[in-house]
N, C-alpha and C positions, 0 to 999 in steps of 0.2 A: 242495444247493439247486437246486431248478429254475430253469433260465432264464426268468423272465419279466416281462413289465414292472413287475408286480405287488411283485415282489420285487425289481427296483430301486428303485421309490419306493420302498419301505419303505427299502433301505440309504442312501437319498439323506440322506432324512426323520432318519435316526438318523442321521448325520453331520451333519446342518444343529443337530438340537438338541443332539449332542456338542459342535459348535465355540461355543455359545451359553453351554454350560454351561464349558467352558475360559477363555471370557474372562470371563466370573463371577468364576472362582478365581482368574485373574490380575489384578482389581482387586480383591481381597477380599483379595490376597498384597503390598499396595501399589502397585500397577497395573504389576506389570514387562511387559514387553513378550511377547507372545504367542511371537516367536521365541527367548526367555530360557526360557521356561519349559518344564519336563522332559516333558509332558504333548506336544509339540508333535511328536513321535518317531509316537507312538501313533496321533494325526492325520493324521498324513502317510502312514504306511500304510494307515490306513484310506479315505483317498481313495485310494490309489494302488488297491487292491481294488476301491474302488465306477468307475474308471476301467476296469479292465483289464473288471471285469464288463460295463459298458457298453458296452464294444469286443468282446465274444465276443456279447452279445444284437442286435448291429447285423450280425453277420455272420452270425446263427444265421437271420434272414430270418423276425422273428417277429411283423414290421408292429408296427413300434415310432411310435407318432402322432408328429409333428413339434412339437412342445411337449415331448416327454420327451428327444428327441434335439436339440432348445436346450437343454435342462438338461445334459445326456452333453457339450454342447461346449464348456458354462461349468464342468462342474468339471474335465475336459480342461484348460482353461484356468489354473483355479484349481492345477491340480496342478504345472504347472509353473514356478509361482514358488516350490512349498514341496517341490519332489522332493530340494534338497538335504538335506531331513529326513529321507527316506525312509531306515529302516534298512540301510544299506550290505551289512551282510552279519552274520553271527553271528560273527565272528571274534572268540574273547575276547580281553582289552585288551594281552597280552603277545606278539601276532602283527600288533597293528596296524603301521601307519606313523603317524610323528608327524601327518602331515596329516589322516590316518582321526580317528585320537584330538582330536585339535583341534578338526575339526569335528563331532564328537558331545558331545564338550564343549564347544563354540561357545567357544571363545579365540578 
């Protein structure tokens, strides 16, 4: 994918109606809590992507308007209240530590 601004709204744009359509499913599932539900793994990497992309287009020096780098700094933001989502690593579940396991499990 090319670097460009073009193609971060577009990933912004499909994250903003992803998380629209996630809390749909989770009042349609009883309204559990956004952090309860499985779906919120997927989420969280997918911002952690639309962040790092934002951060490599800011240094590629490709005159990014300041309107789209207020957007870059709100989900900056946003991502670090939900990085404990962020997929830890691929280690399958009989190399984890109880603590890994726990918290992909959310005990």
């Amino acid at each position: 994918m090319t670097m460009t601004v073009q193609n971060y709204v577009k990933l912004a744009n499909f994250y903003n109606e992803m998380t629209r359509v996630l809390s749909a499913i989770c009042v349609e599932k009883g309204g559990i809590a956004l952090e309860n539900y499985v779906g919120r793994f997927f989420a969280a990497d997918c911002l952690e992507y639309i962040v790092e992309y934002g951060k490599r287009l800011k240094k590629s020096g490709a005159g990014v308007p300041k309107e789209i780098v207020d957007a870059m700094d709100l989900f900056e933001k946003r991502f670090e209240s939900v990085k404990s989502f962020v997929t830890p690593n691929q280690k399958p579940i009989y190399e984890m530590t109880l603590e890994e396991f726990e918290k992909i499990m959310n005990i």
